[in-house]
MIPA-847875 format. One record per residue (C-alpha): x, y, z; residue in one letter. Coordinates in steps of 0.1 Angstrom, whole numbers, padded with zeros to 4 digits, always signed. Example, Ala and Ser with C-alpha at 12.3 -4.5 7.8 and 13.67 -1.06 7.14 Angstrom:
<mikols>
+0123-0045+0078A+0137-0011+0071S
</mikols>
This chain:
<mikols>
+0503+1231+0903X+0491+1209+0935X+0523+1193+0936X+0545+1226+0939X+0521+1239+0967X+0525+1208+0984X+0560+1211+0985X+0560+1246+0997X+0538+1238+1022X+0558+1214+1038X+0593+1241+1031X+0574+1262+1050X+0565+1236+1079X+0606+1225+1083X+0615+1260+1081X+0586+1281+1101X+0614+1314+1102X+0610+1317+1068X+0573+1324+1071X+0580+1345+1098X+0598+1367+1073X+0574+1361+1052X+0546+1374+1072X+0571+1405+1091X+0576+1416+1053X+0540+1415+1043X+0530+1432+1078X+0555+1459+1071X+0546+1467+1037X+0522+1500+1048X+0551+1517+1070X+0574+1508+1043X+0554+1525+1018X+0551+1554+1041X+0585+1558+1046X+0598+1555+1006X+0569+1583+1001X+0589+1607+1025X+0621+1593+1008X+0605+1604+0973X+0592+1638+0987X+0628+1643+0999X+0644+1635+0966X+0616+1656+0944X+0623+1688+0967X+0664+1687+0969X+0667+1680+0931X+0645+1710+0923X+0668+1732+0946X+0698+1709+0927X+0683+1721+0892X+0681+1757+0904X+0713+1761+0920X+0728+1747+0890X+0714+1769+0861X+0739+1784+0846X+0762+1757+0845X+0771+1754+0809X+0758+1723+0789X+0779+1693+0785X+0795+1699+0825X+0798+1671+0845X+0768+1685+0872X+0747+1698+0839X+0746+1656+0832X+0739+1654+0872X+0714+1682+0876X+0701+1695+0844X+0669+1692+0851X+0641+1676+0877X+0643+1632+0866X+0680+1636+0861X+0688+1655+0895X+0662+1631+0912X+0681+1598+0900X+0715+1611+0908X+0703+1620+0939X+0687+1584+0944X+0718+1569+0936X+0749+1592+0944X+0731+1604+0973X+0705+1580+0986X+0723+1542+0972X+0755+1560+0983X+0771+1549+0947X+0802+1571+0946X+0789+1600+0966X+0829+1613+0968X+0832+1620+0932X+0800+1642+0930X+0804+1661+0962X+0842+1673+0943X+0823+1684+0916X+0800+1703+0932X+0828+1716+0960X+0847+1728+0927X+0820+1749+0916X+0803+1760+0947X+0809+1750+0988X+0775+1756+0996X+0764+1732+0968X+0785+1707+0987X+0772+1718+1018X+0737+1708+1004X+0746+1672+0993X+0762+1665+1024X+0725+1677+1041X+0707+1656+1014X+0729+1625+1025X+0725+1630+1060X+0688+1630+1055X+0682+1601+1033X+0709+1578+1033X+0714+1581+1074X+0678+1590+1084X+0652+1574+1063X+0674+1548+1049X+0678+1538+1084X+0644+1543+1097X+0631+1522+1070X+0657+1491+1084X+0645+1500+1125X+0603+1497+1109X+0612+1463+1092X+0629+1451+1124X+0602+1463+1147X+0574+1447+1124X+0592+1414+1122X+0604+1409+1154X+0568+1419+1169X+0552+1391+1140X+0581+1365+1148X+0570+1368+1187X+0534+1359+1179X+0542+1333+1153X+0561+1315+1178X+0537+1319+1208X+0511+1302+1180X+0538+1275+1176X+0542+1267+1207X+0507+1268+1220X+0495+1249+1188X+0522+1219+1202X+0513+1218+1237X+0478+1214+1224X+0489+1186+1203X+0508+1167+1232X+0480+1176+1256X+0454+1159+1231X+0478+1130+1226X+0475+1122+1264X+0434+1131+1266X+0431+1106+1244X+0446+1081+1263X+0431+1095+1294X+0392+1103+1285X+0370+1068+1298X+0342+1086+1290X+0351+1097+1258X+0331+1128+1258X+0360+1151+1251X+0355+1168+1285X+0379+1168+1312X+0369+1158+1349X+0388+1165+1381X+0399+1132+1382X+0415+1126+1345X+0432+1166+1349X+0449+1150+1376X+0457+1123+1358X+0471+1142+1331X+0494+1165+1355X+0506+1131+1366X+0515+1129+1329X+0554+1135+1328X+0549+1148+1288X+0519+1169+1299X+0535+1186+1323X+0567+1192+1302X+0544+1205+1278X+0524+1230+1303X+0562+1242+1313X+0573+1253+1280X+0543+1282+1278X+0553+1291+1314X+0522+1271+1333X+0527+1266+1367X+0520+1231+1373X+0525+1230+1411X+0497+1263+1410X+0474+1240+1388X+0473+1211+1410X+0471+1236+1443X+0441+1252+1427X+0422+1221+1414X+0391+1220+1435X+0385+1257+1424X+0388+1250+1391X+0365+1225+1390X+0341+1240+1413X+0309+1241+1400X+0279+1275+1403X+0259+1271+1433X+0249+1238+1443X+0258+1220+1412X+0289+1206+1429X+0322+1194+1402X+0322+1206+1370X+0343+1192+1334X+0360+1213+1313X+0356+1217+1278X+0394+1206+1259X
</mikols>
């Protein structure tokens, strides 16, 4: 209930990577689907050239139980060929019946264990690290807000929540403000060299506040 939410909520605020993941996982979920489609197509089209190949091998044989017909060639190929769960033993079963049907596995495992299998890892990377980038540009902006507030609060006479030229000064003078500003990459020496223009006001209206 309440009580088990609350407590991932605040898992979730000591240990932001693991939303990251979270979110990377959830954001990759179309291009992963994509990709195990193609990784089906593969499987469907190599185990009916498995199951044709492998016709006339008598009933009872080792590849019959492999590639006797369309489901069972499909899940050997997922796992011998795809999972990589004792590839060795098959391909010598099929190299002592026929090289080329060797020659085929070998293309099959090339294909999905190296290819997609792979391409599937470089999506999930890609998607996560692009997510984990934003997450912590949202972080970070979301605690130089915080700090910045902190000293408004402290700063604002008027108590309007706007900012005049005189308390932004005030708050660049602010050694925690400043630190702040740094760790997004502000220029603070550029902000206080630009002041009067960014409080200039349109026309004749003379200084302007800025909204926080």
């Amino acid at each position: 209930g309440f009580p088990l939410m609350a407590r991932m909520a605040r898992l979730f605020r000591a240990m932001p990577e693991l939303l990251i993941m979270i979110k990377g996982i959830a954001a990759a979920m179309r291009s992963v689907l994509f990709t195990l489609v193609l990784l089906f197509i593969l499987i469907y089209v190599f185990s009916i050239a498995f199951v044709q190949l492998t016709a006339d091998i008598p009933e009872g044989e080792p590849l019959n139980l492999l590639f006797g017909n369309v489901p069972r060639a499909m899940h050997s190929l997922l796992i011998h060929g795809t999972i990589l769960d004792g590839p060795g033993a098959v391909v010598v079963e099929l190299g002592n019946n026929s090289y080329v049907l060797a020659f085929f596995f070998y293309i099959f495992i090339l294909l999905a264990a190296f290819t997609i299998l792979n391409m599937l890892i470089g999506v999930l990377c890609e998607v996560v690290s692009g997510v984990a980038a934003v997450e912590r540009e949202k972080l970070t902006v979301a605690f130089v807000k915080f700090q910045l507030e902190k000293v408004m609060q402290q700063l604002d006479k008027s108590g309007d929540g706007e900012i005049s030229k005189v308390e932004f000064s005030q708050i660049l003078d602010n050694a925690t403000a400043t630190k702040a500003l740094e760790e997004v990459g502000v220029d603070v020496v550029g902000l206080i060299d630009n002041i009067d223009f960014i409080f200039q006001g349109d026309d004749d209206e003379g200084e302007k506040n800025l909204d926080f």
